[in-house]
N, C-alpha and C positions, 0 to 999 in steps of 0.2 A: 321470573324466568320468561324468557321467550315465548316458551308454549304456553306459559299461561295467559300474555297478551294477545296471541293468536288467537285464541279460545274467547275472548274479550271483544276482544274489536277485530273477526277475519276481512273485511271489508279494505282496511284500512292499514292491516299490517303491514305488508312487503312497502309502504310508503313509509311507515314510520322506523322500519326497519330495514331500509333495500340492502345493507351491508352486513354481514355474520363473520367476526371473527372468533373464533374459539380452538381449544386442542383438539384433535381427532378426539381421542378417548371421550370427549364430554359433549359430541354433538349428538347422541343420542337423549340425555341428560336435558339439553340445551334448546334443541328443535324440536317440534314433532313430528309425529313419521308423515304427515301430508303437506309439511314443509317441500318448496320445490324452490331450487333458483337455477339460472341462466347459465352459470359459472361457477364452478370450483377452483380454487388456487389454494394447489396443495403446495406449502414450502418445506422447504428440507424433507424433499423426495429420495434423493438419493439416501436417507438415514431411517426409513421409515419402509413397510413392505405394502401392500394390498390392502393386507387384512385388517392393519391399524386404522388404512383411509376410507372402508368402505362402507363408512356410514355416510360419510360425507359423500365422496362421488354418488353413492345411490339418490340424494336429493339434487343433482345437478342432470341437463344436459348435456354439458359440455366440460371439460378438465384442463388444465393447463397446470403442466409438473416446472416444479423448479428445483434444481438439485445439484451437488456438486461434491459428484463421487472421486474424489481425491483427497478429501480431506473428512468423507463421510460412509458410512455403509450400515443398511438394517442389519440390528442384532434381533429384533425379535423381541417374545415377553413367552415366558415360562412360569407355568403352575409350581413346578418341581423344583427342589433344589439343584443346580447345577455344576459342579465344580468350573472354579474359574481358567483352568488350567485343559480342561477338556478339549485336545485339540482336533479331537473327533467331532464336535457341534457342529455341523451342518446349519448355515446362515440363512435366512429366506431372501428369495428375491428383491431388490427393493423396487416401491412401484416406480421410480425411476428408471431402471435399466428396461423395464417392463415396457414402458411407457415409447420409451426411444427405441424399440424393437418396431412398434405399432403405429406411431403416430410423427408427424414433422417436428424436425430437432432445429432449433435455434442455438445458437451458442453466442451468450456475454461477452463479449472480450473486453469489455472496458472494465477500470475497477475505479470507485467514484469515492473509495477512503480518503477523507481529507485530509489526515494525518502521513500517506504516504505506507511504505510499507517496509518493513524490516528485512534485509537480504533481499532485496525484491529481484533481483537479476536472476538471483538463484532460486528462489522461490518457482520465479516464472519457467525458467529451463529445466528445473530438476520437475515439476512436478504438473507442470501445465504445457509443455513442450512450447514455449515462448509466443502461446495464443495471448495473454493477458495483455493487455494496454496500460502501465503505470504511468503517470505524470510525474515526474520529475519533482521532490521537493526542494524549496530554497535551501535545506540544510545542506543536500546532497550537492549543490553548485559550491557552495564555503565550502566543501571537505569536511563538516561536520556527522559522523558519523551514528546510527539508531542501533549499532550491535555493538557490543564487548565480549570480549573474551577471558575469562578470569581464569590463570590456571592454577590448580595446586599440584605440591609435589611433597605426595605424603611419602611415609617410609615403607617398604616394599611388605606386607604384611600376607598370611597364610589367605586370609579372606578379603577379598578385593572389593567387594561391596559393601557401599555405604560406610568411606573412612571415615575416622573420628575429623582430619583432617579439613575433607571437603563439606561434612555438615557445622564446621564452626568459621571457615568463610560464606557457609551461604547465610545462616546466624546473622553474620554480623552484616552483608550484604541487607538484609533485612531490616535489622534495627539501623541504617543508616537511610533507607528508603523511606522508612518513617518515622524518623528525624527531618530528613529534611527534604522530601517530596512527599508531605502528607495528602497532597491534594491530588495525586495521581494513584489510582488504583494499582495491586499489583496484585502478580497470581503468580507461585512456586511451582514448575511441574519438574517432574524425576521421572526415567526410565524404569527404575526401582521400587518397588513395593516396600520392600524393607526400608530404604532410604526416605519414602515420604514420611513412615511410621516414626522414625527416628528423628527427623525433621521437627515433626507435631511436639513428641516429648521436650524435644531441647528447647523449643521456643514458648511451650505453657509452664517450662523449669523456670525459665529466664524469664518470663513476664512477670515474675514475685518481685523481681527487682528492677523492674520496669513499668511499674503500674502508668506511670504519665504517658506512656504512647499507647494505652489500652481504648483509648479514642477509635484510633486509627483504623484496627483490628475489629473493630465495631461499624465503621462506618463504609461509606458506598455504596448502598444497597444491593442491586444487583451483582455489584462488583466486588462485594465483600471478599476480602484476603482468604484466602484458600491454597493447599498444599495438597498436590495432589498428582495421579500418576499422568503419563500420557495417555494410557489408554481409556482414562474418564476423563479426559476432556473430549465436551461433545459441545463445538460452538460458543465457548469461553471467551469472553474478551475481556481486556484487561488495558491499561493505558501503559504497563511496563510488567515485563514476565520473566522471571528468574526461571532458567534452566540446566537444572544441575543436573548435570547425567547419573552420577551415584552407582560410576565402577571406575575401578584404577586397577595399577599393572598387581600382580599376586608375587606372591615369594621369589618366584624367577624372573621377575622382572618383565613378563610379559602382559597382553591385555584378555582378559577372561575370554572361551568360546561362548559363553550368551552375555548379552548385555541388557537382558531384562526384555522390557516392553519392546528394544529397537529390533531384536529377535524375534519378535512375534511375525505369527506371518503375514501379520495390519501393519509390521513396524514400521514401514512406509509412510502409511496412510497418518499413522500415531506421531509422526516427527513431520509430518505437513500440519495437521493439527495445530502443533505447539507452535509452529513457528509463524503462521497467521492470527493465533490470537493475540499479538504483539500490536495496540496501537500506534504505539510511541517509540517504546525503546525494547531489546533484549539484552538480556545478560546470559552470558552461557557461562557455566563452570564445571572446569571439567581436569580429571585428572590425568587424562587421555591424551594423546596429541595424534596429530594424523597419520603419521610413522609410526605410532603401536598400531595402526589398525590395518595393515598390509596382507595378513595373515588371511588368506580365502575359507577357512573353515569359521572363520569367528560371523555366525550367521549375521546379516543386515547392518555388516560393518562399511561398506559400501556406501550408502545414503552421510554417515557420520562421518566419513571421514574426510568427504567434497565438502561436507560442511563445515567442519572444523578447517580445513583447508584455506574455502573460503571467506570465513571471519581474519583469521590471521594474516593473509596475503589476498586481499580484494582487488579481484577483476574489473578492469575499468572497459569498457566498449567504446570503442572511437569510432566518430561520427562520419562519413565523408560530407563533405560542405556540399547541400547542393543551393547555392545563394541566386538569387535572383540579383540582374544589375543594379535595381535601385536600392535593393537591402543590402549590397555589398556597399554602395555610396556612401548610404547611411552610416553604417557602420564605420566608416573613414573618416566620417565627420565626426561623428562621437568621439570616436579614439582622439582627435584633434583638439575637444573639447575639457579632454581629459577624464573619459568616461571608457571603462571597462568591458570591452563587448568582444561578445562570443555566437556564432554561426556555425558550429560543429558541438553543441552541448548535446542536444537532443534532437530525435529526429520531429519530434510535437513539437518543437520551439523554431522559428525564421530565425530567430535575434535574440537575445541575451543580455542586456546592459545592467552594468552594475557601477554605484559609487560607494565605497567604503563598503557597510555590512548593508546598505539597500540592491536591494537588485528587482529588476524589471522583467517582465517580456513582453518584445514592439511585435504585435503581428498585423499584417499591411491585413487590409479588410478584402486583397484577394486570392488571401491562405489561410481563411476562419475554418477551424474543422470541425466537424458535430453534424449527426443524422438531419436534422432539422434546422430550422428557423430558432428554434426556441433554446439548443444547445448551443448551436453558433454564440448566439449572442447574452445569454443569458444563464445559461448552468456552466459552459467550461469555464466566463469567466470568474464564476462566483467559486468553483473547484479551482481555480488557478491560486484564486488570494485566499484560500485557505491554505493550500499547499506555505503560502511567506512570501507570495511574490506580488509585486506589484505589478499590474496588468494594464497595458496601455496598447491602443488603438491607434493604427496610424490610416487614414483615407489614401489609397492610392492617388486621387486627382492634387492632394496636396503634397505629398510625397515626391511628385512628376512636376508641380509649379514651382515650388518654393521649400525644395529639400532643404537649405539651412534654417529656415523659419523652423521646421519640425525637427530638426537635431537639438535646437537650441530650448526649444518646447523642452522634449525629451532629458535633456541634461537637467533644464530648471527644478523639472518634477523628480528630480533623482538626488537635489541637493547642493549643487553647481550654482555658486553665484556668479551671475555673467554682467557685462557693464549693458549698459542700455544701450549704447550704441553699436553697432554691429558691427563685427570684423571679420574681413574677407575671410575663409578658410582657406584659402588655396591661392599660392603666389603665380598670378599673371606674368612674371616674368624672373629668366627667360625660357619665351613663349617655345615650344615643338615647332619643326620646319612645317610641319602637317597645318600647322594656324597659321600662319606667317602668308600675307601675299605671293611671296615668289612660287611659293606651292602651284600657285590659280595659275600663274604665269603672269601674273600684275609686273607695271614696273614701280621703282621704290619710292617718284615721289608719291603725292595724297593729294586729292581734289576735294577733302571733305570738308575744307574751311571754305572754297570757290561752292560748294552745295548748301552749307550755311546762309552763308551770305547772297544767294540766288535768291529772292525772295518773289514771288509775281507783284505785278505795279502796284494789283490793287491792294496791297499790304499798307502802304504807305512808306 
């Protein structure tokens, strides 16, 4: 333990030790009470109160919270048993909100997931008011899309939760995930308490005759396969997350007034959750569609139904081009080269170029974006080529000398076999009156063969 190094060598410890990571609960445990440092960095402030971090702040001078109360909020810890349905519990402050009453607030806006992010449009508008900064992934320029939509259409039944229906496509949604993407983690969440329980049984039924994907279900550590509600997801992540809602329309055909957790009065907070811990891919299933959910009494139907809305009919954002002259050049020379370019993708991207399923982005070196030196040039673009794309540099001075030398650069590196000898792009004739002598006010014959041939004596 810590303290007992301390105790050992006090001389020499904060050297061999200047860093302390640990859980709130265990800094006690972990330090000793004449432990001191410089800095505390409390994470997931927003999900945490005071009293969980005041062991730690009491050994620091200084604090810096980090926290992100939209997708988090302190619940607290209780002696007592509590009923989970208590909507009288009274929540403690967290030291986040605490924090940002008292002290200077910075706000993140960049998000540095290399994977990119699921619904991210919406994500960003519904839930961060369109602060967030996403990079664009290669998928999203092909039209290949990170959300699905599964729907079922079970038979109209007295009790609307948890059909027989939607728990034997998510089943089977399941054993096909680990079939044949064993290598990507997955997490099951449900609005439903009953639905996840129901979940559990059908799939430890069905692993009797499925013992060879019992790997699966065993493995990822952290990541380990879990089914579970929305409202215990706290910080989950997962490489691909099945979410099946687990209500559908009742005997009259209509859709239930509570929909479980999305009713709650975190249902918000619980359906941001779910839809960030998405690395890769979501799948929704849902027996729902956005037309059942119109009805103003059916509590936190509102969030679901923009959502379901927008998986089915995806919002696309058109860009206005604002091109610089020599990136619009460029661009005309590509296209001439037989290369694929776009200047209204995104408003992070100058240029766009793509051959076949490669795709690029040209950014001239004087529209690098990033706080620093060090983002400039070396994190967006290592974020860029994780996102799938290829990342290419263009030197304004060579861009302004010899723009076809760098189109044909550009093309090479994208796939384009070009002859070695160069060909003009752009037909010289016939020339604009604007080029043409008689513009100057020249007349039509030419003295340029009499200036050749002028040669001074001492030439020979």
């Amino acid at each position: 333990m810590l303290s007992e190094v301390q105790a050992l060598a006090p001389n020499i410890y904060q050297v061999l030790a200047p860093v302390v990571m640990c859980s709130p609960y265990e800094v006690p445990s972990v330090l000793a009470k004449g432990d001191s440092f410089d800095v505390a960095l409390v994470l997931d402030g927003a999900g945490s109160s005071i009293a969980e971090n005041y062991a730690g702040l009491a050994r620091a001078s200084q604090a810096i919270i980090f926290g992100d109360d939209a997708i988090a909020a302190a619940t607290g810890f209780s002696l007592e048993c509590i009923a989970d349905d208590n909507s009288e519990r009274v929540l403690p402050e967290s030291i986040f909100t605490a924090a940002r009453s008292l002290m200077p607030v910075e706000v993140l806006r960049r998000s540095y997931r290399s994977s990119g992010q699921a619904l991210g449009d919406y994500v960003n508008s519904e839930f961060y008011g369109d602060r967030i900064i996403f990079e664009p992934s290669v998928d999203s320029y092909f039209g290949r899309s990170n959300v699905q939509l599964v729907k079922v259409n079970p038979p109209k039944a007295p009790e609307p939760e948890s059909m027989d229906s939607e728990v034997a496509q998510v089943l089977e949604l399941i054993y096909n995930h680990a079939t044949w993407n064993p290598q990507d983690s997955l997490l099951v969440a449900t609005a439903s308490a009953k639905h996840a329980e129901r979940l559990d049984q059908a799939l430890q039924a069905g692993m009797r005759e499925k013992a060879h994907l019992a790997e699966f279900f065993e493995g990822h550590g952290r990541e380990k396969f879990e089914i579970t509600t929305i409202q215990d997801l706290a910080h989950r992540i997962a490489d691909r997350v099945i979410f099946s809602i687990g209500f559908g329309k009742d005997s009259s055909g209509k859709a239930p007034k509570s929909l479980g957790f999305i009713s709650h009065r975190d249902g918000h907070r619980y359906l941001a959750n779910c839809l960030v811990s998405a690395r890769k891919h979501i799948t929704v299933v849902s027996a729902l569609e956005a037309t059942d959910l119109v009805d103003p009494s059916i509590i936190g139907c509102d969030g679901l139904r923009e959502m379901l809305s927008e998986i089915a009919k995806p919002s696309f954002k058109t860009q206005d081009a604002d091109v610089n002259p020599m990136i619009a050049d460029l661009a005309i020379r590509l296209t001439k080269l037989g290369v694929t370019t776009r200047t209204n993708f995104s408003s992070r991207f100058k240029l766009v170029a793509s051959v076949g399923e490669k795709a690029a982005v040209i950014e001239p070196d004087w529209g690098l974006l990033g706080y620093n030196l060090s983002e400039r040039h070396r994190l967006r673009p290592m974020m860029i080529r994780a996102l799938g794309w290829d990342y290419i540099r263009v030197p304004s001075f060579e861009l302004f000398a010899d723009p076809e030398a760098v189109a044909q650069r550009i093309a090479i590196a994208l796939g384009i076999e070009l002859s070695k000898k160069p060909q003009p792009l752009f037909e010289m004739e016939p020339r604009a009156f604007e080029d043409t002598h008689f513009a100057w006010g020249d007349p039509a014959d030419s003295n340029d063969q009499r200036l050749r041939e002028d040669k001074p004596p001492h030439w020979g």
